[in-house]
VEXZA-573923 format. One line per 2 residues: number of its first residue (from 1); for each residue x, y, z negated of C-alpha. Coordinates in steps of 0.001 Angstrom, whole numbers. Example, Ala and Ser with C-alpha at 12.3 -4.5 7.8 and 13.67 -1.06 7.14 Angstrom:
REM VEXZA-573923
1 = 12300 -4500 -7800  13670 -1060 -7140
This chain:
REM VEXZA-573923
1 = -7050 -22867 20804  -3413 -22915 20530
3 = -779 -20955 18307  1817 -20680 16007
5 = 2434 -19012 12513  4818 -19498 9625
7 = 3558 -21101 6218  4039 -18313 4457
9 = 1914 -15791 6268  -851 -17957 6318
11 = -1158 -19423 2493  -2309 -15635 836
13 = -5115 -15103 3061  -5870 -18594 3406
15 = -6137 -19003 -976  -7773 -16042 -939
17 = -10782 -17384 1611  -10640 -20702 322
19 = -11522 -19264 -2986  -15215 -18268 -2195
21 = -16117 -21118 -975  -17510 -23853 -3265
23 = -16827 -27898 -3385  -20455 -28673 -3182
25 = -22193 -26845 -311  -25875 -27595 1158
27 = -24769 -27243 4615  -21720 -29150 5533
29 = -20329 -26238 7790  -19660 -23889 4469
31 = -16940 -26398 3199  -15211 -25243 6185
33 = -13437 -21443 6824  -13639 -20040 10038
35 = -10615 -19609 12355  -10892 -17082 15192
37 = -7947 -16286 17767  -7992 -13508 19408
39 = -4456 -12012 20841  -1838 -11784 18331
41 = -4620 -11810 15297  -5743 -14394 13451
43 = -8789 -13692 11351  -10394 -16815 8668
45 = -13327 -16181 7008  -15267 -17995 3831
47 = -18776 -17825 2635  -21276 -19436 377
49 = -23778 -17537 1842  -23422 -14847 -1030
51 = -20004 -13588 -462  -18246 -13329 2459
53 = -14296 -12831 2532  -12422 -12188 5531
55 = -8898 -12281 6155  -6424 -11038 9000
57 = -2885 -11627 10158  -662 -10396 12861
59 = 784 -13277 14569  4516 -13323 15708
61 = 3519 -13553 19531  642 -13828 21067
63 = -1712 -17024 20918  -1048 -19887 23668
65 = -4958 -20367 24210  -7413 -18203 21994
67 = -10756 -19373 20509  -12620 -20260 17335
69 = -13426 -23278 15222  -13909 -24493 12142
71 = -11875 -27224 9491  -12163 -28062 5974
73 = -11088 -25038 3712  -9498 -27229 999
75 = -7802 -29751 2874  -6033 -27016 4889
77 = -4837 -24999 2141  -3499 -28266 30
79 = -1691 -28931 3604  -60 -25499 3491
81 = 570 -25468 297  2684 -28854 334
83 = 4831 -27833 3371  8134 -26504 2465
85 = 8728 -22661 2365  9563 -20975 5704
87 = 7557 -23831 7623  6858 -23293 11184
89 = 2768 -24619 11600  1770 -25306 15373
91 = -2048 -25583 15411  -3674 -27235 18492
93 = -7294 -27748 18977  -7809 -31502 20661
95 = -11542 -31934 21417  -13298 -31922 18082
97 = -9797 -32118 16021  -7540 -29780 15209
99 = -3716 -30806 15466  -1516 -29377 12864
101 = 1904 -30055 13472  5296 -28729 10807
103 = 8647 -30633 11981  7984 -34077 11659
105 = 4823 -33688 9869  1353 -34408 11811
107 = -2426 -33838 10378  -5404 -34116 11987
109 = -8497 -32177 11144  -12218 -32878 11880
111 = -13654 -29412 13063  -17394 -28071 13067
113 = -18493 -25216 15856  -18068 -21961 14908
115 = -21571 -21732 15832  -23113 -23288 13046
117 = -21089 -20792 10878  -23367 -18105 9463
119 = -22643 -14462 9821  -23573 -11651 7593
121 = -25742 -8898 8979  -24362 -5570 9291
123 = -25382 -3537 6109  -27212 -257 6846
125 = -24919 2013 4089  -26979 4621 1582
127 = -23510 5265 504  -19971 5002 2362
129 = -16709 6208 395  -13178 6141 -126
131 = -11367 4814 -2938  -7852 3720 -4491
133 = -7779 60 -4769  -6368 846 -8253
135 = -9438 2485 -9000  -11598 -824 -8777
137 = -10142 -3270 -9807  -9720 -1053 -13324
139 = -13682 -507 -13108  -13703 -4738 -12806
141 = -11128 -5600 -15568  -12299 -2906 -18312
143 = -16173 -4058 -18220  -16274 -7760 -15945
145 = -15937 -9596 -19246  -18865 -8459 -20171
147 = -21313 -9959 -17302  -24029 -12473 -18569
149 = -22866 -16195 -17418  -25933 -17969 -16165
151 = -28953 -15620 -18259  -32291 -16200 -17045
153 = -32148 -12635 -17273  -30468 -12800 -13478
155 = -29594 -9325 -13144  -27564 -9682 -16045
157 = -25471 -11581 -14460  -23385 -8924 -12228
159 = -21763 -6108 -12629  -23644 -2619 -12320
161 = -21749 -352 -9964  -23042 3524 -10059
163 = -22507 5999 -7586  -22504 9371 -9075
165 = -21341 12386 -7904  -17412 12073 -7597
167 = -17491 9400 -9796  -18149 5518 -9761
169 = -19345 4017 -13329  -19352 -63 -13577
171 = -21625 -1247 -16796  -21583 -4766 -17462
173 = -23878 -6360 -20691  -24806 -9673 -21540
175 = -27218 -8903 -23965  -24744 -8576 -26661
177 = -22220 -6068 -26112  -22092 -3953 -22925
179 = -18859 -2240 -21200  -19029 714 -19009
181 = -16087 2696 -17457  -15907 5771 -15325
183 = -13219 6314 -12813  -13154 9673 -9985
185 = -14055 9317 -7056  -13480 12148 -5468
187 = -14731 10772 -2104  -17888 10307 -3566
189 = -20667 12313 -2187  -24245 11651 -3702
191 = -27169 13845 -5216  -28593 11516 -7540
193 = -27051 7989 -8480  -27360 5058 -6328
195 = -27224 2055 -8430  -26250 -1523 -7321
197 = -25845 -4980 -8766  -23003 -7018 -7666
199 = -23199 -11009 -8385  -20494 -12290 -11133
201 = -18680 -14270 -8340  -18438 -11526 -6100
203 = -17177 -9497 -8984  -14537 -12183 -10138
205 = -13678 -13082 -6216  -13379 -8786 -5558
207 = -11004 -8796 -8581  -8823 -11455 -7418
209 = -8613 -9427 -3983  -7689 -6103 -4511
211 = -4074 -4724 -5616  -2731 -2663 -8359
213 = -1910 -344 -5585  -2727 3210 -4631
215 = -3313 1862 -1084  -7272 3144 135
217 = -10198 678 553  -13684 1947 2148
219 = -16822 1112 235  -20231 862 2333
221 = -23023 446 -111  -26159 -1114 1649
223 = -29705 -1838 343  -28677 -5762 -24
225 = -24828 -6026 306  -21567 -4285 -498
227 = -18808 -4714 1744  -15215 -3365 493
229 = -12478 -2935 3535  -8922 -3243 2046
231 = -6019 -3358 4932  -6429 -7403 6185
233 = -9508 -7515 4182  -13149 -7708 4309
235 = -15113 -8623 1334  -18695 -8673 1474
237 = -21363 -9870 -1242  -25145 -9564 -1629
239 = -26675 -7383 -3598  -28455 -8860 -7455
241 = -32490 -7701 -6523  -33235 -6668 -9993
243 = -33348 -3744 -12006  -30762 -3105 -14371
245 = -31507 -2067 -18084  -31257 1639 -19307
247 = -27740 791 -20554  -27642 4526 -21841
249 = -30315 4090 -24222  -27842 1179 -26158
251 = -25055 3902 -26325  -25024 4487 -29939
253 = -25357 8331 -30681  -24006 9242 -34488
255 = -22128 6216 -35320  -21551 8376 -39165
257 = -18061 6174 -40434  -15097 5997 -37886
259 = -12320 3599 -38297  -8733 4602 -36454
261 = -6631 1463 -36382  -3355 525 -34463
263 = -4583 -1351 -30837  -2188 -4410 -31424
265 = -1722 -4779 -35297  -5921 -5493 -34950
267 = -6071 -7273 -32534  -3228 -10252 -33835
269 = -5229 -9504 -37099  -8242 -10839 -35175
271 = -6291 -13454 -33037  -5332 -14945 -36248
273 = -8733 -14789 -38040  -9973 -16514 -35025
275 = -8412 -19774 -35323  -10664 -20280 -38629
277 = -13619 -18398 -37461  -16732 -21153 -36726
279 = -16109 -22824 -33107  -19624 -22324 -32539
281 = -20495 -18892 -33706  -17176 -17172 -33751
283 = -18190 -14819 -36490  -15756 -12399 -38540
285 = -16960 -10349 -41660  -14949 -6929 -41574
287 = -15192 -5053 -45543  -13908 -2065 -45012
289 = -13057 311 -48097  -10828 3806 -47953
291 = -7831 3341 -45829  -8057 -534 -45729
293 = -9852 -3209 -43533  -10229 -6657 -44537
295 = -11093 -9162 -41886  -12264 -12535 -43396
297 = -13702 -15554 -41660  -14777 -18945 -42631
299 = -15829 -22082 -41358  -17710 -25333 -42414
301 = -14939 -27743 -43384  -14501 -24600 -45770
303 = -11358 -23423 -44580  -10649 -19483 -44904
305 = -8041 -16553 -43210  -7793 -13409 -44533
307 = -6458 -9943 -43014  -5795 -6900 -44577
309 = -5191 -3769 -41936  -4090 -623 -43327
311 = -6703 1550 -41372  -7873 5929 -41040
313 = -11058 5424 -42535  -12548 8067 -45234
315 = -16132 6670 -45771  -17922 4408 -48652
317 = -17184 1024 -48756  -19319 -1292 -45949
319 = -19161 -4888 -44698  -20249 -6159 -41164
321 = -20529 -9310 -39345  -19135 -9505 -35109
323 = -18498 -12300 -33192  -14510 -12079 -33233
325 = -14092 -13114 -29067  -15990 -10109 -28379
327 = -13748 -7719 -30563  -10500 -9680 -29037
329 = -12097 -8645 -25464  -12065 -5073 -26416
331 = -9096 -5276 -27505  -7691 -6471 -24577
333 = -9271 -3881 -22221  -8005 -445 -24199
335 = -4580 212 -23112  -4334 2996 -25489
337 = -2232 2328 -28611  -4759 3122 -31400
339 = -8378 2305 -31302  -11310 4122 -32534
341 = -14291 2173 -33861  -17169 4088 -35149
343 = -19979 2370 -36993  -23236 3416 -38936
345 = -24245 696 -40884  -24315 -3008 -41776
347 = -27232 -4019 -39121  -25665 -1213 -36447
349 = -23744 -1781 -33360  -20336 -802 -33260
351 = -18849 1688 -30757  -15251 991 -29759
353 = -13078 3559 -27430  -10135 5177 -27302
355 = -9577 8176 -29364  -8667 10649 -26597
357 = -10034 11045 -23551  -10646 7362 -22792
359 = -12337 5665 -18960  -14401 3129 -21402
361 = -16284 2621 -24241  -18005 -177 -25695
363 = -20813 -1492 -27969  -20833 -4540 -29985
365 = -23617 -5726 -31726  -23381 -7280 -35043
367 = -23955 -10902 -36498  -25753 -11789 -39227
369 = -23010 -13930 -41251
C-alpha cells in the first residue's frame, strides 16, 4: 500500500470516521479505522459495531501500490491535524507499520489486518427513498434533544423515524416532553407506516454528517439497520429492537387557554430565570394573568428572578410549574418569531408550536414546584 494525498482532503472524512469510534473498545481492532486503496479512491471506515461511517476521496493520481489495513483512528487524526495546512502526506505500508511521511516529518504506525475488521451485513430494505439532506438533519435538530440519555426504558433512547406516505415524521421523548416534526418526502412511497428506532449515537453521529444542503441522500430502511448514502458518505446504524410508545396518545387535544408570546423576548426571559432556577430540578413557576406572564424561580440559598412578558393571552388567571431547560430547548428549535403555547390546566402538559403552519410541535409536562 502506497500513496499520496494532501492534509486537507484527508482531515474531514477522517474527523468524521474517527468520530464513531469510541476510546474504550472490547476488541482492539475497533480503535482502529479502516483504510482501503483501490485506484484513485481512498475509502476509511469506523465502527463500534453499532454504527458504521464510511468515507471516500478521490485521490490526485492514482495509488503507487493498492491494498487495505488498519491504524489507530485517534493517533492518525491528531497527526493530521498538527501538520501544517496544504501538507503533502506520503503513506507507505512497511510490514506491519504504516510509514507516514510530511517534509521532514516521519511517524510510524502499528497496523491490525483488515481482516479482523468487522463488516456490516447488507440490509434487506422494507423501504428505499430519496431525500434532501436538508430535510434530515431538520427532522434531527427540531426533536434529537429530546431522546432519553441512558433510560432503562432502551427504546427511549433513539430517535423514532416514520415512514408515511410522502412524508417522514421523527418523534423523540424521554419520558418528559416529546418532539415530533414532519417534513415531505415526496419520494416516499408506503401504504401504511413503517416505523424505526435509530440509537442516540447514530442520531447525534447522522447529524454531525449531513449538510444544510439541498444536495440528495438515499435512505434504505432495513428490518435491523438504516443506512443513509450522502455523496462520499455511507452511514449505517442498527436498528433500537423495541417498540416505541403511542406518542399520539400524549398529543394534548383541547389545550382550552393559549398564550402568543414573542420567540426571543421568552426565551432571554427564561435564560435569565434560569441562572436562579434550582441546579438540580431546574423548575420555573409561570402565573399568567390577561395579557401578562410572570416567570418566577427560586432556589435554596433563597435567592429569586423575576420576569414579566407582556403576552396574547385572554383566559383566567393560572400558575404552572416546567422544568425551565426544557422550555429553553423549545425555544431553540422554533424558528418562527412568535410562539404559541396552549395549556389546560395547572397539572396539564403544555403544547408549544408555531402559530402558522409549523413542521413541529411539542409537549412539556409540568413540575410540581
Amino acid at each position: 500500500m502506497k500513496f499520496s494525498v494532501s492534509r486537507d482532503a484527508l482531515v474531514k472524512p477522517l474527523q468524521l470516521v474517527a468520530g464513531v469510534v469510541e476510546k474504550r473498545q472490547t476488541l482492539p481492532v475497533l480503535a482502529n479505522v479502516l483504510l482501503q486503496l483501490q485506484g484513485q479512491e481512498l475509502s476509511l471506515t469506523g465502527t463500534d459495531l453499532e454504527v458504521e461511517i464510511v468515507g471516500r476521496l478521490e485521490l490526485d493520481q492514482p495509488a503507487e501500490m493498492e491494498g487495505e489495513v488498519t491504524v489507530p483512528a485517534r493517533k492518525l487524526l491528531d497527526i493530521c491535524r498538527s501538520l501544517p495546512d496544504g501538507s503533502e502526506l506520503k503513506f507507505e505500508r512497511d510490514g506491519e507499520r504504516l510509514i507516514l511521511r510530511s517534509g521532514r516529518s516521519r511517524f510510524q504506525l502499528s497496523t491490525l489486518p483488515a481482516s479482523d475488521f468487522p463488516n456490516q451485513e447488507e440490509t434487506s430494505a422494507q423501504s428505499r427513498f430519496t431525500i434532501s439532506q436538508r430535510e434530515i438533519r431538520r427532522l434531527i435538530e427540531a426533536t434529537g434533544f429530546a431522546m432519553a440519555q441512558q433510560d432503562v426504558r432502551y427504546y427511549l433512547n433513539g430517535l423514532l423515524l416514520e415512514c408515511r406516505p410522502q412524508q417522514l415524521r421523527a418523534v423523540a421523548t424521554d419520558g418528559h416532553r416529546l418532539a415530533l416534526c414532519d417534513r415531505d418526502a415526496p419520494g416516499l412511497n408506503v401504504e401504511a407506516p413503517i416505523q424505526a428506532i435509530v440509537p442516540r449515537k447514530g442520531v447525534l453521529e447522522l447529524g454531525r454528517l449531513l449538510e444544510d444542503t439541498d444536495a440528495s441522500a438515499e435512505v434504505v430502511l432495513g428490518n435491523n439497520h438504516i443506512r443513509v448514502n450522502s455523496g462520499p458518505f455511507t452511514f449505517t446504524s442498527k436498528l433500537v429492537d423495541g417498540k416505541f410508545p403511542d406518542y399520539e396518545r400524549v398529543l394534548p387535544r383541547g389545550t382550552g387557554n393559549e398564550v402568543f408570546a414573542d420567540r426571543l423576548a421568552l426565551r432571554q426571559a427564561f435564560q435569565r430565570a434560569a441562572i436562579l432556577s434550582n441546579e438540580k430540578y431546574r423548575g420555573v413557576r409561570l402565573q399568567l394573568s390577561e395579557g401578562l406572564l410572570q416567570i418566577v424561580a427560586n432556589n435554596p440559598e433563597q435567592e429569586e428572578a423575576e420576569e414579566q412578558l407582556v403576552v396574547d393571552y385572554h383566559g383566567d388567571p393560572l400558575e404552572i410549574g416546567f422544568n425551565v431547560g426544557y422550555l429553553l430547548d423549545v425555544t431553540a428549535a422554533i424558528h418562527s418569531d412568535q410562539i404559541r403555547i396552549g395549556l389546560g390546566d395547572a397539572n396539564s402538559s403544555a403544547l408549544l408550536q408555531q402559530p402558522e403552519e409549523g413542521d413541529s410541535v411539542y409537549v412539556i409536562m409540568p413540575m410540581r414546584l
